[in-house]
C-alpha positions in Angstrom: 113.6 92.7 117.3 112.5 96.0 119.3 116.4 97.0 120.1 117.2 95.6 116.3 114.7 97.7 114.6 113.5 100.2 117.1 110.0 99.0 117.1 108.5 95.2 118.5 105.7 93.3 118.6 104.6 94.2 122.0 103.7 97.9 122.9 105.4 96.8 125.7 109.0 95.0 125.2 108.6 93.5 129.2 104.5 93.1 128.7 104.4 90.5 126.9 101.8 87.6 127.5 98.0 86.8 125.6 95.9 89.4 126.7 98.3 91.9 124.8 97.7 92.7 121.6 100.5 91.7 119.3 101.7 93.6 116.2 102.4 91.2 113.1 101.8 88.0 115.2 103.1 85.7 112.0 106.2 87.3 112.1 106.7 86.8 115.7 105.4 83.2 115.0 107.7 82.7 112.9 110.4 83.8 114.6 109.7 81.8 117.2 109.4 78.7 115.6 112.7 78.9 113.2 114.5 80.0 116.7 113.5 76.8 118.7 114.7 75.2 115.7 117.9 76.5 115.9 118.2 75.6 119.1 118.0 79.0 120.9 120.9 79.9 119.0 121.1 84.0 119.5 123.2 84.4 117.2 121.8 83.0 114.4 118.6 85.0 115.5 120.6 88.1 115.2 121.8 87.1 111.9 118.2 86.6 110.6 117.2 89.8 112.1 120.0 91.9 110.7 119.6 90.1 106.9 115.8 91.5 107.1 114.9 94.0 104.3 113.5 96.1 107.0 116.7 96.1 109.1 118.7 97.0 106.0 117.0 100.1 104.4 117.2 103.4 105.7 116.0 104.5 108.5 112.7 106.4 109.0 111.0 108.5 111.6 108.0 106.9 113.2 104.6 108.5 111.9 102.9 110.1 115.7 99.3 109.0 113.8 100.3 105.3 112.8 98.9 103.3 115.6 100.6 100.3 114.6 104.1 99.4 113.7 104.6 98.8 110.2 107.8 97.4 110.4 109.1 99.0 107.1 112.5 100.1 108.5 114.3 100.5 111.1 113.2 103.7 113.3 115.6 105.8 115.1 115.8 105.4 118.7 117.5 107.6 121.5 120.5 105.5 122.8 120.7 103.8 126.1 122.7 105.5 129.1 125.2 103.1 129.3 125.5 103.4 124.7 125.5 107.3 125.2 128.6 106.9 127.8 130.4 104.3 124.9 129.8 106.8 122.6 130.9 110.0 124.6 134.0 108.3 125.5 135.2 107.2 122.1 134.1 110.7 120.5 136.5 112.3 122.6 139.1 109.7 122.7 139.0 109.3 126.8 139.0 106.4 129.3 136.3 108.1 131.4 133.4 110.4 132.0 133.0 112.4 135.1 129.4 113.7 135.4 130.1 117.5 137.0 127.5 117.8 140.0 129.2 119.7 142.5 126.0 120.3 144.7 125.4 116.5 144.5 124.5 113.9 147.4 127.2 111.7 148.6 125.1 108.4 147.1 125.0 110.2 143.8 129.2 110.7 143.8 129.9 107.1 145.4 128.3 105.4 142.0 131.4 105.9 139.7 131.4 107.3 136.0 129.2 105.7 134.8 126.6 105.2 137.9 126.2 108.7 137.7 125.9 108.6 133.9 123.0 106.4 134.2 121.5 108.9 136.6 121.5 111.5 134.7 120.5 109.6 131.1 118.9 106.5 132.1 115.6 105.8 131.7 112.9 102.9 131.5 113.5 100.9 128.9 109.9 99.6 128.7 108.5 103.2 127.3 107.9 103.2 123.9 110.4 105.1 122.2 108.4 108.0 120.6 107.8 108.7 124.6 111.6 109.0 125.5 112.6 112.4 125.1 115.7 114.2 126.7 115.8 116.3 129.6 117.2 119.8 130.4 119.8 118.6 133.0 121.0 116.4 130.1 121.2 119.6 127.6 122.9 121.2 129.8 125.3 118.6 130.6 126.4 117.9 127.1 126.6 122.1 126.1 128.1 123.7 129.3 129.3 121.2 131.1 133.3 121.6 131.9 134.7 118.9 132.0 133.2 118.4 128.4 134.3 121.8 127.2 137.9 120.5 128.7 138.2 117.0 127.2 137.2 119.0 123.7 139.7 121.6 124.2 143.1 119.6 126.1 146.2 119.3 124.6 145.9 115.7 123.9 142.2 116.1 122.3 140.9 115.1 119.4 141.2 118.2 117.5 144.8 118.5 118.9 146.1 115.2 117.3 144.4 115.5 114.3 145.8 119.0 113.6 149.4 117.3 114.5 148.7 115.3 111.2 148.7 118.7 109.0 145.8 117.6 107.3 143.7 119.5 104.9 140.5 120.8 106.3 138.5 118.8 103.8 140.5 115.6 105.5 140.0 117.4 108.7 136.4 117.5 108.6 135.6 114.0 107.4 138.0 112.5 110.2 136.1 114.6 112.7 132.5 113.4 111.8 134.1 109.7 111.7 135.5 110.2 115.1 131.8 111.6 116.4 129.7 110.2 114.6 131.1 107.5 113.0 130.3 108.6 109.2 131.6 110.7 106.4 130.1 113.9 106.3 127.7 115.0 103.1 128.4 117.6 100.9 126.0 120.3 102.3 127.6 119.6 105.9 131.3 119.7 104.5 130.6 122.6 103.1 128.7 124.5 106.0 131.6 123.3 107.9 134.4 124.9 105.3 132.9 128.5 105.7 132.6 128.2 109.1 136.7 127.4 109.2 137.6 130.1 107.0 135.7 132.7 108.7 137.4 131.9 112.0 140.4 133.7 113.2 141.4 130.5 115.2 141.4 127.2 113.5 141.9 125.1 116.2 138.8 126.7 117.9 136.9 126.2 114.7 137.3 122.7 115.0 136.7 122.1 118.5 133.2 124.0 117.7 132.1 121.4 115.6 133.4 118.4 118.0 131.1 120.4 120.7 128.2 120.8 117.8 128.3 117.6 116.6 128.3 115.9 119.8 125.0 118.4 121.1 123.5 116.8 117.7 120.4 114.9 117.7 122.0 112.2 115.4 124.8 111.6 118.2 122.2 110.7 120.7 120.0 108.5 118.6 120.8 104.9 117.1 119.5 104.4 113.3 
């Protein structure tokens, strides 16, 4: 339920036990019950989970003076390490991330891709997730890093097959923000995004802007 829906019954998703104090203990009875019925079956728990009314509406940001969960919707959550790495490497259509630390220890460049991915984004995920909050070196990772900047600019990016296509920039744009971020864009954002392209003298640039901007985006960074 907390990774579901972004919120769980427990301040605590590993403090769990009967001297906490439990946010809608029927539902988690409930729960509980129906999945020993089912025989531990997860999926059929994920199934119940995601057919919730609360799973299906929109998503909505988490009141900082509500002191309980009110389970109402899901509420956006920042994404784990290992997600963010998923989602960096399909946005730009790689195999693999190298983290840029040139000044780094030796244990820090032995852990791989993605071992140094989680060093840089992990973090516990016991915090509640109104206390997770990004970092600078993580900022600056995603704006100025090079190898970023290089995988969004290569000949074989993104931007550089899609303009192979010849496609309009209104099928440009939406094909971008489904690459990114895995949705169409709205109407104020596609056109933001139009004026931007025809006020630049390089449209190829134009377009690895917004693969840069949209990536640097809270939205890219947060499940909903």
């Amino acid at each position: 339920w907390t990774v579901l829906i972004g919120d769980g019954f427990y301040p605590a998703i590993d403090d769990l036990g009967p001297e906490r104090d439990v946010h809608h203990p029927a539902v988690i009875d409930l729960l509980t019950r129906e999945f020993i019925a089912s025989g531990y079956d997860v999926k059929w728990l994920f199934r119940v989970i995601m057919n919730t009314e609360a799973y299906q509406r929109q998503s909505v940001e988490m009141d900082p003076s509500q002191t309980t969960a009110d389970f109402a919707a899901v509420i956006p959550t920042r994404l784990r390490s290992d997600q963010l790495y998923e989602a960096l490497v399909c946005a730009l259509d790689v195999e693999s991330i190298k983290v840029d630390s040139p000044q780094a220890r030796a244990p820090f460049q032995a852990r791989g891709e993605r071992g140094q991915f989680q060093e840089l984004f992990g973090y516990d995920p016991s915090e509640d997730s109104s206390d997770v909050t990004g970092t600078i070196p993580q900022a600056l990772f995603l704006m100025n890093s090079e190898r970023i900047n290089n995988l969004i600019e290569t000949r074989n990016s993104v931007v550089a097959g899609l303009l192979e296509q010849q496609l309009t920039d209104e099928a440009m744009i939406s094909q971008v923000y489904l690459q990114v971020l895995g949705r169409e864009p709205d109407e104020a954002e596609q056109q933001l995004v139009l004026d931007y392209v025809k006020d630049s003298n390089n449209r190829k640039e134009a377009y690895e802007d917004l693969v840069w901007s949209l990536i640097n985006s809270a939205e890219f960074m947060t499940k909903r």
